[in-house]
Jmol script that loads the backbone (N, CA, C; Angstrom):
load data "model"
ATOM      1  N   UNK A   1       0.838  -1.192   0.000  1.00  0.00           N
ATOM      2  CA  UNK A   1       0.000   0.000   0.000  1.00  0.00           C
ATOM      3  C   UNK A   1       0.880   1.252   0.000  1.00  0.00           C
ATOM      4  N   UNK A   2       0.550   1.975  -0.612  1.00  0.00           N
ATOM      5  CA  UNK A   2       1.380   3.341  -1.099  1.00  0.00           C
ATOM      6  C   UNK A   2       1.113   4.424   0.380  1.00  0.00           C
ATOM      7  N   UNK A   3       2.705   4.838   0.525  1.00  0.00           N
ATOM      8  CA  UNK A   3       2.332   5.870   1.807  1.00  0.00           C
ATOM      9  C   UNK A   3       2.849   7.045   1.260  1.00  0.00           C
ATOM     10  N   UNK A   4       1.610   8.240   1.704  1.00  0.00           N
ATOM     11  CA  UNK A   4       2.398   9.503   1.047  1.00  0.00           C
ATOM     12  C   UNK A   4       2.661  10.752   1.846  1.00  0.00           C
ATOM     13  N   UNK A   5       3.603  10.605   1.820  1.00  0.00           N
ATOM     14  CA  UNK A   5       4.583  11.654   2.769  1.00  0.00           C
ATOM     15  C   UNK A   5       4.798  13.042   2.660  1.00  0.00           C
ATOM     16  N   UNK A   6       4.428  14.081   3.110  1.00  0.00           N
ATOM     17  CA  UNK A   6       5.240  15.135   3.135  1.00  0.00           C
ATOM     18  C   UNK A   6       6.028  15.536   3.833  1.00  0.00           C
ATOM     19  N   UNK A   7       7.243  16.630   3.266  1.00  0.00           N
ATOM     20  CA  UNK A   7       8.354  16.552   3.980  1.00  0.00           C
ATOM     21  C   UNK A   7       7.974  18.390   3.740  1.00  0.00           C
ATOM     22  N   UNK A   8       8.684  19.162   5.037  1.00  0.00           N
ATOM     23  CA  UNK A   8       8.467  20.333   4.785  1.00  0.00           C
ATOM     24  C   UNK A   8       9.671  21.174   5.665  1.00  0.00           C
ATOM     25  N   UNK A   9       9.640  22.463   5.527  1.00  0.00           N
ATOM     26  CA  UNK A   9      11.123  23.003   5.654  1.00  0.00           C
ATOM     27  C   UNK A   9      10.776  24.313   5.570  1.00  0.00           C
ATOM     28  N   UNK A  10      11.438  25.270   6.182  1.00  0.00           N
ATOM     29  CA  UNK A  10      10.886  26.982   5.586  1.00  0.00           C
ATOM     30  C   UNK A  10      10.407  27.550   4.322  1.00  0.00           C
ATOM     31  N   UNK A  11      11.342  26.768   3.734  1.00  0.00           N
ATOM     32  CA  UNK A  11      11.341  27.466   2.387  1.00  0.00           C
ATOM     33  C   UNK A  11      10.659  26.489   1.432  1.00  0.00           C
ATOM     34  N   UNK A  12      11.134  24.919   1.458  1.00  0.00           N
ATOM     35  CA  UNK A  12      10.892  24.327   0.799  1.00  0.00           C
ATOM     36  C   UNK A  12      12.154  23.461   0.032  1.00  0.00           C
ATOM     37  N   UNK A  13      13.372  24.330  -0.158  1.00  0.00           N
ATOM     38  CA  UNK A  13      14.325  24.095  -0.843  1.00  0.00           C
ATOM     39  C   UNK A  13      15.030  23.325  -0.484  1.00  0.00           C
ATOM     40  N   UNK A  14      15.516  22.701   0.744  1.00  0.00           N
ATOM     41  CA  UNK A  14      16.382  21.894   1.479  1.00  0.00           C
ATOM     42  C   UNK A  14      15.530  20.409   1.297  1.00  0.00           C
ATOM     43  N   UNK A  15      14.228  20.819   1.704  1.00  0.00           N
ATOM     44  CA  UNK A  15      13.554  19.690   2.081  1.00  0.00           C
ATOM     45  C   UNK A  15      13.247  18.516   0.456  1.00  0.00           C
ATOM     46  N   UNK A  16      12.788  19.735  -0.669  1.00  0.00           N
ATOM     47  CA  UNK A  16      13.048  19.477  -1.573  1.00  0.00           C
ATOM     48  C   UNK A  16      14.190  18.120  -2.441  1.00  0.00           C
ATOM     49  N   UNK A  17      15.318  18.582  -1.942  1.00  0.00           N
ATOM     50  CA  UNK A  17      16.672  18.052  -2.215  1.00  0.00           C
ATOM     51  C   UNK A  17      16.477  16.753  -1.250  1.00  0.00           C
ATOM     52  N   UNK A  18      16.059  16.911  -0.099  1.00  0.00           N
ATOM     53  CA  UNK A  18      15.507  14.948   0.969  1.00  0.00           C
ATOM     54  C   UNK A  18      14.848  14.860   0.259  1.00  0.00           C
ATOM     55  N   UNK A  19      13.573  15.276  -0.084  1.00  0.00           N
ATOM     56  CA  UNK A  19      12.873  14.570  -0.999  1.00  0.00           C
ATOM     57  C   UNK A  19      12.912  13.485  -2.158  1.00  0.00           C
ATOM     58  N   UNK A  20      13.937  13.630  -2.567  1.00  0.00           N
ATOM     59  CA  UNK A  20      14.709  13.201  -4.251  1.00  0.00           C
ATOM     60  C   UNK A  20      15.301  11.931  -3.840  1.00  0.00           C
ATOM     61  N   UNK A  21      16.313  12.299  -2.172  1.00  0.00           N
ATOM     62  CA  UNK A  21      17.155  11.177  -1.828  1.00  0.00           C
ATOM     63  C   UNK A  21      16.250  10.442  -0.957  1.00  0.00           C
ATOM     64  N   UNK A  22      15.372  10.840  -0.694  1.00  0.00           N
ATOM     65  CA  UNK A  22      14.582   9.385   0.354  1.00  0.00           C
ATOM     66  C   UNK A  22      13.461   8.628  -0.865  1.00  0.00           C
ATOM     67  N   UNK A  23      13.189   9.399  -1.743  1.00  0.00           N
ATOM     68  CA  UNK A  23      12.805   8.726  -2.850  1.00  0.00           C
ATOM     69  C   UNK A  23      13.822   7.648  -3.958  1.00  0.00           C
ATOM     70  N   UNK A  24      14.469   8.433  -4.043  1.00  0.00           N
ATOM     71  CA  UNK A  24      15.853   7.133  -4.545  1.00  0.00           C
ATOM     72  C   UNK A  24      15.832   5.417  -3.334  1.00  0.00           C
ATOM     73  N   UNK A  25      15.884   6.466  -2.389  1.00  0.00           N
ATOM     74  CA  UNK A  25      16.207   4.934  -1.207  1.00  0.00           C
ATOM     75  C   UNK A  25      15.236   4.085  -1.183  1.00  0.00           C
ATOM     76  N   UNK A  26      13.708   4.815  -1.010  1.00  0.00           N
ATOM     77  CA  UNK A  26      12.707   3.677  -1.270  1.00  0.00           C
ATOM     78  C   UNK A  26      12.158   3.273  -1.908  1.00  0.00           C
ATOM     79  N   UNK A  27      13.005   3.638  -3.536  1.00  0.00           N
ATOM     80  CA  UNK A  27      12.767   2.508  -4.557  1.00  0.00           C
ATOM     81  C   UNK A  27      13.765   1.668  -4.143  1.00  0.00           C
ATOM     82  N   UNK A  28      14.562   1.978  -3.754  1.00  0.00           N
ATOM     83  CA  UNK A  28      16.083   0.642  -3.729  1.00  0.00           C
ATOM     84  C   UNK A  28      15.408  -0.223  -2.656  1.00  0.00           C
ATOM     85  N   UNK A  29      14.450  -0.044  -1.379  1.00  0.00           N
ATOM     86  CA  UNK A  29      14.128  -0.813  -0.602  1.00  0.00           C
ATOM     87  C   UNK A  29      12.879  -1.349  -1.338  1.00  0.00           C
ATOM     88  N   UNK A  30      12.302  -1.199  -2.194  1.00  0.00           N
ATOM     89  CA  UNK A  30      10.923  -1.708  -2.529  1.00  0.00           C
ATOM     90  C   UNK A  30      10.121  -1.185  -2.041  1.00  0.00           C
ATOM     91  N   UNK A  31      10.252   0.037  -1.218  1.00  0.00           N
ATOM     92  CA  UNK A  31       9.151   0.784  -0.435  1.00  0.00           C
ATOM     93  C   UNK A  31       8.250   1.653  -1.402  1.00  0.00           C
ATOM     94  N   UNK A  32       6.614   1.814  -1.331  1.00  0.00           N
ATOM     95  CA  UNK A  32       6.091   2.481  -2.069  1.00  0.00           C
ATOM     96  C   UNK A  32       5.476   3.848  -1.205  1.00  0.00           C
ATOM     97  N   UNK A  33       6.816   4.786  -1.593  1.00  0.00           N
ATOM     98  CA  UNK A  33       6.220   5.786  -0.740  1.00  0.00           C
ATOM     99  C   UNK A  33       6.357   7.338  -1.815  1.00  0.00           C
ATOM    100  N   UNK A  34       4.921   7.800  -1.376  1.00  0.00           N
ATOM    101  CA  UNK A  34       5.278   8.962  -2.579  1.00  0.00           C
ATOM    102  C   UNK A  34       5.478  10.151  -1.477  1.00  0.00           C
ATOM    103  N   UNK A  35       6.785  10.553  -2.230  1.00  0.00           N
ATOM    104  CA  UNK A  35       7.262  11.573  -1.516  1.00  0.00           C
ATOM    105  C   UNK A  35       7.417  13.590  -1.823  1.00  0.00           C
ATOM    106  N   UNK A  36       6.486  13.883  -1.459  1.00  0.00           N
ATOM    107  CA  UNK A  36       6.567  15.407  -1.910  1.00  0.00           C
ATOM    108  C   UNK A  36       7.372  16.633  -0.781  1.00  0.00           C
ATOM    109  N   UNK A  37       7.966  17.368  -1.117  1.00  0.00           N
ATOM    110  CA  UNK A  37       8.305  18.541   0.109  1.00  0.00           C
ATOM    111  C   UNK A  37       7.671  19.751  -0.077  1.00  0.00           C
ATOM    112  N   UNK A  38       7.447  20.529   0.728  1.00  0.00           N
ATOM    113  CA  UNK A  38       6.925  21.777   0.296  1.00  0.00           C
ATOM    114  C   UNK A  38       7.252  22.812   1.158  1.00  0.00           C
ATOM    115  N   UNK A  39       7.052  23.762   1.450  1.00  0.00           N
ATOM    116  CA  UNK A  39       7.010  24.936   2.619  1.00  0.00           C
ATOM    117  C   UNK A  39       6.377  24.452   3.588  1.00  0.00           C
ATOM    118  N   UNK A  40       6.791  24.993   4.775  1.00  0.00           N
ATOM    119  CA  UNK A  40       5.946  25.052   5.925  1.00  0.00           C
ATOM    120  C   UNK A  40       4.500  25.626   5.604  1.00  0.00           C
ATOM    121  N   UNK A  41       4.657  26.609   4.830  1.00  0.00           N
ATOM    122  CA  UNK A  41       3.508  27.832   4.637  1.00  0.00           C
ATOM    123  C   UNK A  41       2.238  27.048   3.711  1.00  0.00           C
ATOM    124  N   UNK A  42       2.487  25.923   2.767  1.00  0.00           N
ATOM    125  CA  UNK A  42       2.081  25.582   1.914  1.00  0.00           C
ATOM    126  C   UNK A  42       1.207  23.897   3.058  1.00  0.00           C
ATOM    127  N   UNK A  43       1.550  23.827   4.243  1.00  0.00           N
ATOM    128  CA  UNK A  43       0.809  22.740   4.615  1.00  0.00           C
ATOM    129  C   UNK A  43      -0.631  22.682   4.925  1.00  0.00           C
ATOM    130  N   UNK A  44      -1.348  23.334   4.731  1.00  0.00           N
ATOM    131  CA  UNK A  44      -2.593  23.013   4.763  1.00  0.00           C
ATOM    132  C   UNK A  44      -3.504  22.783   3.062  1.00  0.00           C
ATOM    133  N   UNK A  45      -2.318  23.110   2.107  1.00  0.00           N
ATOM    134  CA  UNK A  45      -3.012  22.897   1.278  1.00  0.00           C
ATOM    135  C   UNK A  45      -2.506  21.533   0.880  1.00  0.00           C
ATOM    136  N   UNK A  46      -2.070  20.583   1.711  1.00  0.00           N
ATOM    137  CA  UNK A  46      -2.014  19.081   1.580  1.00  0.00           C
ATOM    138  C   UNK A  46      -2.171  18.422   2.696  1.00  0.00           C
ATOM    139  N   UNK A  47      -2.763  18.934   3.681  1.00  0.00           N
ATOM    140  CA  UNK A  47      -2.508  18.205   4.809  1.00  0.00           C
ATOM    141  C   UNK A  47      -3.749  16.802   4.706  1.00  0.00           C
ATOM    142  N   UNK A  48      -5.044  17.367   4.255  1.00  0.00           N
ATOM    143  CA  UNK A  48      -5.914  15.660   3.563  1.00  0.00           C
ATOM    144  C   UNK A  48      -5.296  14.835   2.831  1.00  0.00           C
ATOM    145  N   UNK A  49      -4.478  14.469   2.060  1.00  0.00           N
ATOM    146  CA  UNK A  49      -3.981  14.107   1.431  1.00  0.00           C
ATOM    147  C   UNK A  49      -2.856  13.358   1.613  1.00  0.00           C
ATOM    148  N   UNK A  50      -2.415  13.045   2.715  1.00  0.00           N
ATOM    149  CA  UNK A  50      -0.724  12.176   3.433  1.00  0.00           C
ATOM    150  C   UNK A  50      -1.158  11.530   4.577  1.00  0.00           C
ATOM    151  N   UNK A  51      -0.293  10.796   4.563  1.00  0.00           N
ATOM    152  CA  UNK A  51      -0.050   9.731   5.352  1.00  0.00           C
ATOM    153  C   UNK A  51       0.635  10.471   6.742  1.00  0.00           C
ATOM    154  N   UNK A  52       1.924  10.716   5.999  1.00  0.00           N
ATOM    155  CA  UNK A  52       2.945  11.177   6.967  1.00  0.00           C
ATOM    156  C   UNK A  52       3.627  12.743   6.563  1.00  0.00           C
ATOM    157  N   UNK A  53       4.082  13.253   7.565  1.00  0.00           N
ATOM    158  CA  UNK A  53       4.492  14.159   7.732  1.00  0.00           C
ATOM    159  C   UNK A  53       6.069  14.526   8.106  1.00  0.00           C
ATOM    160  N   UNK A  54       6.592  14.662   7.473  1.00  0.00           N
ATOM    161  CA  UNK A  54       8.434  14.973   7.949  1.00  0.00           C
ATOM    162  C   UNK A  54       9.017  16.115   8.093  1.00  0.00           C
ATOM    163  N   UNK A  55       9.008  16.872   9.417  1.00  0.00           N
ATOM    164  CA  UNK A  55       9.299  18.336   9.617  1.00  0.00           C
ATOM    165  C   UNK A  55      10.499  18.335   9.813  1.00  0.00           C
ATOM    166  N   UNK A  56      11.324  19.461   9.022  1.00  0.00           N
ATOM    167  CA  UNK A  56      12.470  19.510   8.838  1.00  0.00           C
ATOM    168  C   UNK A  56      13.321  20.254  10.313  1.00  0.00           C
ATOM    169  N   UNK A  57      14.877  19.459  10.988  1.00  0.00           N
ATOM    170  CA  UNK A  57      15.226  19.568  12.358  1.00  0.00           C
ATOM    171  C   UNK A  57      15.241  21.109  12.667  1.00  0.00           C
ATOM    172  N   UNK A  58      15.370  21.882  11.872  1.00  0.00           N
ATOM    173  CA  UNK A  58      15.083  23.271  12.103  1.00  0.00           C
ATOM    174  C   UNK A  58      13.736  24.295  12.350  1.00  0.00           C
ATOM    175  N   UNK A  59      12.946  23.343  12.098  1.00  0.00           N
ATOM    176  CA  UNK A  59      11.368  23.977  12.701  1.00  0.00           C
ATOM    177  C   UNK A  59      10.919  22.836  13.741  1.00  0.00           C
ATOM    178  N   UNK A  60      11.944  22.164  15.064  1.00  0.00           N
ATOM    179  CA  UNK A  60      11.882  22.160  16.174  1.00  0.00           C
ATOM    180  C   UNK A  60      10.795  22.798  17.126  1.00  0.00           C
ATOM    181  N   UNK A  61      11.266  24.046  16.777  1.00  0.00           N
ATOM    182  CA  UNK A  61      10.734  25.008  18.087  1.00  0.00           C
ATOM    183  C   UNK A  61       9.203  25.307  17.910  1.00  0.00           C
ATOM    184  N   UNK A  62       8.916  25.177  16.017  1.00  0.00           N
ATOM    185  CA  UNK A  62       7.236  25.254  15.840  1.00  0.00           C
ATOM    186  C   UNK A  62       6.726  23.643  15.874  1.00  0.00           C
ATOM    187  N   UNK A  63       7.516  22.738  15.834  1.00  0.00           N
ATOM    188  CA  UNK A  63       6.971  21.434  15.930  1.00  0.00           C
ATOM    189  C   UNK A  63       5.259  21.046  16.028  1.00  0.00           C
ATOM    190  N   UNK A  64       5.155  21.317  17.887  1.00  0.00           N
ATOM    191  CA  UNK A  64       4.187  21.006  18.532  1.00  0.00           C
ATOM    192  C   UNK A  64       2.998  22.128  17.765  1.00  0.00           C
ATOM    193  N   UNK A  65       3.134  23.506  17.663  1.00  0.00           N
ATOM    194  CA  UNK A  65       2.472  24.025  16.152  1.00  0.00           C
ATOM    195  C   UNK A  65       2.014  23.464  15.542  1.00  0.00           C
ATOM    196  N   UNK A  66       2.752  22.796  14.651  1.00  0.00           N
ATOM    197  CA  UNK A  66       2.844  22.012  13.497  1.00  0.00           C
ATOM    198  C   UNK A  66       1.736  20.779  13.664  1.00  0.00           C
ATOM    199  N   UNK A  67       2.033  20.152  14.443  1.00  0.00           N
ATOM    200  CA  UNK A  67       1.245  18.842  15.062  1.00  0.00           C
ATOM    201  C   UNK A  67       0.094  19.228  15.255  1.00  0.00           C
ATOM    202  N   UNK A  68      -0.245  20.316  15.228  1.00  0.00           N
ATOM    203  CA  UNK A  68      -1.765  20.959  16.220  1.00  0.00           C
ATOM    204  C   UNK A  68      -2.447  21.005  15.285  1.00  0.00           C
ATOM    205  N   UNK A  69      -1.839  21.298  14.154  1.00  0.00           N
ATOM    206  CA  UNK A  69      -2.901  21.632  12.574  1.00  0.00           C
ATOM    207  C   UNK A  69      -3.105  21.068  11.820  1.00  0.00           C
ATOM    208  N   UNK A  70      -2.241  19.486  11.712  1.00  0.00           N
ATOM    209  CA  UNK A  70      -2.961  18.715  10.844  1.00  0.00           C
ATOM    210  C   UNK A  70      -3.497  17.414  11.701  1.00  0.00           C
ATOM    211  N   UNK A  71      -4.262  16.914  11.328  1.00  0.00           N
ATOM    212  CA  UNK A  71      -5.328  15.449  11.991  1.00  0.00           C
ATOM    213  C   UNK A  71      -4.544  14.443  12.646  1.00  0.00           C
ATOM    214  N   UNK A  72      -4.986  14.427  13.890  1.00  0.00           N
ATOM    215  CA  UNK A  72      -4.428  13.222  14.673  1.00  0.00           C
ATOM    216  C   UNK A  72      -3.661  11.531  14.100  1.00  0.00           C
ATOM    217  N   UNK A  73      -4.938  11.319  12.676  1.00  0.00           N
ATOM    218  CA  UNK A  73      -4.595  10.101  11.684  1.00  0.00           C
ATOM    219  C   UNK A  73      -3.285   9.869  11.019  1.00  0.00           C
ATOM    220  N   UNK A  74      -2.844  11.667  11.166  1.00  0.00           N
ATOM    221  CA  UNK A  74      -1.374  12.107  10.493  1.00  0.00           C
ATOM    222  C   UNK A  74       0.351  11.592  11.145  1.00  0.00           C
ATOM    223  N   UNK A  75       0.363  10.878  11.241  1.00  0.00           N
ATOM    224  CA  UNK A  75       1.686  10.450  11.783  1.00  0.00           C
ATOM    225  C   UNK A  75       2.967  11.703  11.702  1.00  0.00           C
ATOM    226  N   UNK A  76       2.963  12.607  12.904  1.00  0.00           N
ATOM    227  CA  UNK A  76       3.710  13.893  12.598  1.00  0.00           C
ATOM    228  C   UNK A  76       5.285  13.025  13.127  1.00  0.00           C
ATOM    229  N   UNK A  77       6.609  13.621  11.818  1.00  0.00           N
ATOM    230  CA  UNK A  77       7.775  12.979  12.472  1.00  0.00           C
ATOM    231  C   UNK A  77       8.746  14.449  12.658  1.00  0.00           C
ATOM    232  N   UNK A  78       9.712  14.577  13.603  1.00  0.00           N
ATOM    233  CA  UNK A  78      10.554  15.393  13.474  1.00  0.00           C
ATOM    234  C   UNK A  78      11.721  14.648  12.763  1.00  0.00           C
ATOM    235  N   UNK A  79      12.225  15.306  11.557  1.00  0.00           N
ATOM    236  CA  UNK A  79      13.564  14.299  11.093  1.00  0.00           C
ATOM    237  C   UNK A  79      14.471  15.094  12.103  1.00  0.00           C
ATOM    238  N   UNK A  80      15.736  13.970  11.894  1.00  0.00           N
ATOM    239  CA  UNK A  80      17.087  14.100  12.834  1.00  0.00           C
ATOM    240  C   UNK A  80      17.916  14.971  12.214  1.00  0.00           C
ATOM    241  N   UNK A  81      18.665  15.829  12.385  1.00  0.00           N
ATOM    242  CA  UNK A  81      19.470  16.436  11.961  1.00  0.00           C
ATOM    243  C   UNK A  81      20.505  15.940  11.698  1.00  0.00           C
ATOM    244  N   UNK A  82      20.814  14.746  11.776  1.00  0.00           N
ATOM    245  CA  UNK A  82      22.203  13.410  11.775  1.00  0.00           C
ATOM    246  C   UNK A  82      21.846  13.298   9.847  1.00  0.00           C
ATOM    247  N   UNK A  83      20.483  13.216   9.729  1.00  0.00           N
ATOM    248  CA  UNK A  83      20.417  12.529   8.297  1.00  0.00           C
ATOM    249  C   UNK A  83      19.913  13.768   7.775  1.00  0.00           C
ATOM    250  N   UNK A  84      19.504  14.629   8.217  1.00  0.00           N
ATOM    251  CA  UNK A  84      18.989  15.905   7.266  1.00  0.00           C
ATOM    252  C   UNK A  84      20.230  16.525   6.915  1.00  0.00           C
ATOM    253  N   UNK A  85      21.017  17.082   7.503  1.00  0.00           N
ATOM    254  CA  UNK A  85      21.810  17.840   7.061  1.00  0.00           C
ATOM    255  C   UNK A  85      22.996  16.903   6.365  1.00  0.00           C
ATOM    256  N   UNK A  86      22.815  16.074   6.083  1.00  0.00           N
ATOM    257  CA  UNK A  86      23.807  15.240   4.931  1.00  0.00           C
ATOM    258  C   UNK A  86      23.038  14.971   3.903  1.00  0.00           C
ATOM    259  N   UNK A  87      21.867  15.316   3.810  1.00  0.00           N
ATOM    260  CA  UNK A  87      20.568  14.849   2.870  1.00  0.00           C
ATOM    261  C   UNK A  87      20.609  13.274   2.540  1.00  0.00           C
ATOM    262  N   UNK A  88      20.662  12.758   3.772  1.00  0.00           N
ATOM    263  CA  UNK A  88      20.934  11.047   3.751  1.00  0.00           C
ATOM    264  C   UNK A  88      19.201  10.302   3.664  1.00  0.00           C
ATOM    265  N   UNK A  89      18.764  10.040   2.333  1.00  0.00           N
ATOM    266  CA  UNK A  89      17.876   9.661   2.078  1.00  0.00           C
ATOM    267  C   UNK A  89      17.706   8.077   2.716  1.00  0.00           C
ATOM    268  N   UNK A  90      18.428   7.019   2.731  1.00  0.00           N
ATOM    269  CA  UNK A  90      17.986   6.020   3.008  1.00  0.00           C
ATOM    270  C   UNK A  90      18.437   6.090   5.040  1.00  0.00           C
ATOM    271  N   UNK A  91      18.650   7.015   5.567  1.00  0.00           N
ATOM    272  CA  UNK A  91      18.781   7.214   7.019  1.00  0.00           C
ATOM    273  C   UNK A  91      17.494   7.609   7.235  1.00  0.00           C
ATOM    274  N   UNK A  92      16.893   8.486   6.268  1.00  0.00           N
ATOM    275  CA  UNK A  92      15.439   9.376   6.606  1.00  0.00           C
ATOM    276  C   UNK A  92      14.656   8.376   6.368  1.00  0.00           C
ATOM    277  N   UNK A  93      14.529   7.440   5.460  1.00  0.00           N
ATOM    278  CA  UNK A  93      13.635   6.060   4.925  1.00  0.00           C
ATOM    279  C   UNK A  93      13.427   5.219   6.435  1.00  0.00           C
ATOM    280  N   UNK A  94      14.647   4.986   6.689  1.00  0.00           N
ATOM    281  CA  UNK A  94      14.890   3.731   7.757  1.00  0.00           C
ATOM    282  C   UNK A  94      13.899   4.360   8.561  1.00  0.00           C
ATOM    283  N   UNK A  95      14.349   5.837   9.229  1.00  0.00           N
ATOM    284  CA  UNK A  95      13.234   6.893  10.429  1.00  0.00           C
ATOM    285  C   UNK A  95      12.103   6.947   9.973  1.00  0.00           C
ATOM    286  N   UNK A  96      11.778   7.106   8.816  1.00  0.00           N
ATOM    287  CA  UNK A  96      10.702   6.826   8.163  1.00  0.00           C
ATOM    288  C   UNK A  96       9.874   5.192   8.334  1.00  0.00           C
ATOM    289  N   UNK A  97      10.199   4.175   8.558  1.00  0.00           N
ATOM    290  CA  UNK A  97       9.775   3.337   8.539  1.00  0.00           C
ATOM    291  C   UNK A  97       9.829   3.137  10.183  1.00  0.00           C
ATOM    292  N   UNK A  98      10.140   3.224  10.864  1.00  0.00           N
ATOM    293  CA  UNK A  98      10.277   3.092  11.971  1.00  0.00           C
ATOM    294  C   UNK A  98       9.095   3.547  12.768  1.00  0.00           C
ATOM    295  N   UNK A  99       9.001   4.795  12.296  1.00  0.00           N
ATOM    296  CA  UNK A  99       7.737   6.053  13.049  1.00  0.00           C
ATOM    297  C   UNK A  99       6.781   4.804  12.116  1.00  0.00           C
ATOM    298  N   UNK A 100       6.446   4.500  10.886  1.00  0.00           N
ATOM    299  CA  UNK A 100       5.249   4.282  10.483  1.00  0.00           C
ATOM    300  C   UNK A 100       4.826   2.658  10.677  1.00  0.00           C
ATOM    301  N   UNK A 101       6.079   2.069  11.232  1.00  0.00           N
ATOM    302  CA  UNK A 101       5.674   0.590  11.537  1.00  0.00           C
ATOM    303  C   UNK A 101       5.838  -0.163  10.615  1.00  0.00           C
ATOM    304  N   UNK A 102       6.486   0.023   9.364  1.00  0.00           N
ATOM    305  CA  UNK A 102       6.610   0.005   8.006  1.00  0.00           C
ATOM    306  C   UNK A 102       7.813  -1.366   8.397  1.00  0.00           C
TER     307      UNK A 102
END
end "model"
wireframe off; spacefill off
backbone 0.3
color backbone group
């Protein structure tokens, strides 16, 4: 079953670039996960629409924010800054599967 993820970030641009590499990784794992990034600013105009949620380690401090506005059903993750800031796609997959039971 297809899980679809958003990944989000201030701008969009960082998160963007995970996007590409955690998508590379979970074709290499067989994982079917569709993966989009977008702005922080831009989450409510997808928040029906995902599975999961991947807030980028630098919007920390709005986190619990973050969590408040989209639906409980939403599996909210903070990524690690260990695999974000190397843009280590199959580190974010593994965290990714982990949070979703996957």
């Amino acid at each position: 079953m297809s899980k679809k993820v958003l990944l989000i970030c201030g701008s969009g641009a960082s998160s963007g670039f995970m996007a590409v590499n955690i998508r590379k990784a979970a074709k290499k794992l067989g994982l079917d996960y569709s993966i989009k990034a977008r702005s922080e600013s831009e989450l409510g105009d997808y928040v029906d629409d995902i599975d999961a949620l991947m807030v980028g380690p630098h919007l920390k401090a709005e986190f619990q924010g973050i969590k408040e506005r989209v639906p409980s059903s939403i599996k909210v993750i903070l990524m690690k800054p260990d695999y974000y800031s190397m843009l280590d796609g199959k580190g974010a997959v593994e965290h990714l599967k982990q949070e979703l039971g996957d």
